[in-house]
SEVEXTOR-816952 format. One line per 2 residues: number of its first residue (from 1); for each residue x, y, z of N, C-alpha, C. Coordinates in steps of 0.02 Angstrom, whole numbers, plus 50000, padded with zeros to 5 digits. Example, Ala and Ser with C-alpha at 12.3 -4.5 7.8 and 13.67 -1.06 7.14 Angstrom:
! SEVEXTOR-816952
1	50660/49716/50390/50615/49775/50390/50660/49835/50390  50642/49888/50354/50684/49947/50357/50645/50002/50394
END
This chain:
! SEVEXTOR-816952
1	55177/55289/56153/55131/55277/56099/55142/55329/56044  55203/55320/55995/55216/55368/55946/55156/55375/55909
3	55109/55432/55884/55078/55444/55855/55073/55454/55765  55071/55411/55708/55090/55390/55658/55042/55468/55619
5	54986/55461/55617/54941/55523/55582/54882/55540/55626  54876/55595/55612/54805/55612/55646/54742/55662/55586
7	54700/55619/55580/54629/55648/55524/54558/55653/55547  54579/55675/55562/54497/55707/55590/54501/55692/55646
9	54456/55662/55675/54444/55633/55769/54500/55569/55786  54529/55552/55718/54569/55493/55734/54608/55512/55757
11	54694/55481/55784/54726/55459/55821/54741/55392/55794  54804/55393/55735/54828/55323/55723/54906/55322/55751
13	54902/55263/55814/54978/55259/55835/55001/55177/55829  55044/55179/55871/55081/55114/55884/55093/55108/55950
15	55086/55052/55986/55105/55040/56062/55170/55008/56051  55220/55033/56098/55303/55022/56084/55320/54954/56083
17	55264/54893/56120/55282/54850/56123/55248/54785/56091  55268/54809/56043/55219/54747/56014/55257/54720/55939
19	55319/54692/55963/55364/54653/55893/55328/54609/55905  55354/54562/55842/55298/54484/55849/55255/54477/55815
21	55209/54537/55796/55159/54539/55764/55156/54561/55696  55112/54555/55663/55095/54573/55599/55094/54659/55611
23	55115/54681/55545/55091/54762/55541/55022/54792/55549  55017/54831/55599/54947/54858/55622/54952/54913/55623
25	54900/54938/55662/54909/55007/55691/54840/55013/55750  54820/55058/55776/54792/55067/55830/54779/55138/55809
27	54703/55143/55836/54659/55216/55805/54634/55213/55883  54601/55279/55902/54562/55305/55954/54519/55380/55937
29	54485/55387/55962/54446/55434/55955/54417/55439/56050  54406/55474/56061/54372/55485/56138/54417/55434/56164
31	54357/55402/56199/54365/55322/56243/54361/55259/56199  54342/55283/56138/54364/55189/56099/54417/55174/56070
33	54443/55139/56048/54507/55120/56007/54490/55027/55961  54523/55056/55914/54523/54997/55846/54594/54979/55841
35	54599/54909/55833/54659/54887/55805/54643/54862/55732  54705/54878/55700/54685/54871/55599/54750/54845/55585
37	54721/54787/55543/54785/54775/55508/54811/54785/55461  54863/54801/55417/54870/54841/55377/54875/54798/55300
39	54901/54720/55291/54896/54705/55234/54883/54642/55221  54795/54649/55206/54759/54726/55176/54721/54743/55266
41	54726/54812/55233/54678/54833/55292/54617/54803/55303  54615/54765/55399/54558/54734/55389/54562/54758/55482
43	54505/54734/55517/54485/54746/55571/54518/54691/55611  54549/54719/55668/54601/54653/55712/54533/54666/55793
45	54508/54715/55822/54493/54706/55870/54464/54771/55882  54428/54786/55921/54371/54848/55916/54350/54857/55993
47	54354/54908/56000/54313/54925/56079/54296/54991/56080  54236/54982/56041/54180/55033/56039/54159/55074/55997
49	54197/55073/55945/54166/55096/55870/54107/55079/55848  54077/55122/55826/53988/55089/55775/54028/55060/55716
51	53994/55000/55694/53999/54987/55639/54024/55014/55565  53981/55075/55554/53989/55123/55496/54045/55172/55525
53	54066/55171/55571/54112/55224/55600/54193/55185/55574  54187/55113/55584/54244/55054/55562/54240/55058/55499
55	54227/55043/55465/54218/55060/55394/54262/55134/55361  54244/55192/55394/54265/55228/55371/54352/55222/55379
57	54359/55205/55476/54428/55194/55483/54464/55151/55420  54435/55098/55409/54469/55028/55375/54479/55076/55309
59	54452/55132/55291/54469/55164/55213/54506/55207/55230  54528/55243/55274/54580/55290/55295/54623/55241/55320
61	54645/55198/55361/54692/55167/55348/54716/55122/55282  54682/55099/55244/54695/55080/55155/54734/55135/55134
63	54660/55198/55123/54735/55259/55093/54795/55273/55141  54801/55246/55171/54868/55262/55215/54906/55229/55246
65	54903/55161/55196/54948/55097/55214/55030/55131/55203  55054/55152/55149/55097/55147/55154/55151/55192/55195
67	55127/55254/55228/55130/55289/55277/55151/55254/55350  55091/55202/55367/55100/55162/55414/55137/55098/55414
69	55143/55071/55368/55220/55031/55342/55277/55053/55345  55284/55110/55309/55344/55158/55337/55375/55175/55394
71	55307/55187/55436/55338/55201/55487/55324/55164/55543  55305/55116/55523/55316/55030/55571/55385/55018/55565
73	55392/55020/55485/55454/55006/55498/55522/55032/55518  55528/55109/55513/55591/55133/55545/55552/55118/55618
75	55503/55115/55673/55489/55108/55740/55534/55049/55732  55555/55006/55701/55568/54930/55716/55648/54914/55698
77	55673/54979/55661/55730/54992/55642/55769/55022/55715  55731/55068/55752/55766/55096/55804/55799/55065/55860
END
């Protein structure tokens, strides 16, 4: 699970196996984790975030789409 950025309590990575899909990314904090998609950043799947806690993710991943495009894409280059 290469780890893409880390901001504050987040944890934005990628699970190695997942071609096929649209560009995402995967956040965690403690014990929950968010899947986000990146264009545009929107919410793919959630297990256990508050509401207002998603929100904030979905704007830290926006400012940091192109970071995580980037480096979706050399992961997909390798």
């Amino acid at each position: 699970m290469p780890t893409i950025l880390r901001i504050g309590p987040y944890r934005f990575f990628f699970y190695s196996n997942e071609d096929g899909e649209p560009i995402h990314v995967h956040v965690i904090r403690d014990q929950v984790e968010a899947k986000f998609w990146i264009k545009p950043a929107r919410l793919a799947t959630n297990k256990g975030f508050p509401e207002h806690e998603l929100q904030k993710i979905a704007q830290l991943v926006a400012e940091n789409e192109e970071t995580i495009e980037n480096e979706w894409n050399c992961r997909k280059s390798r």
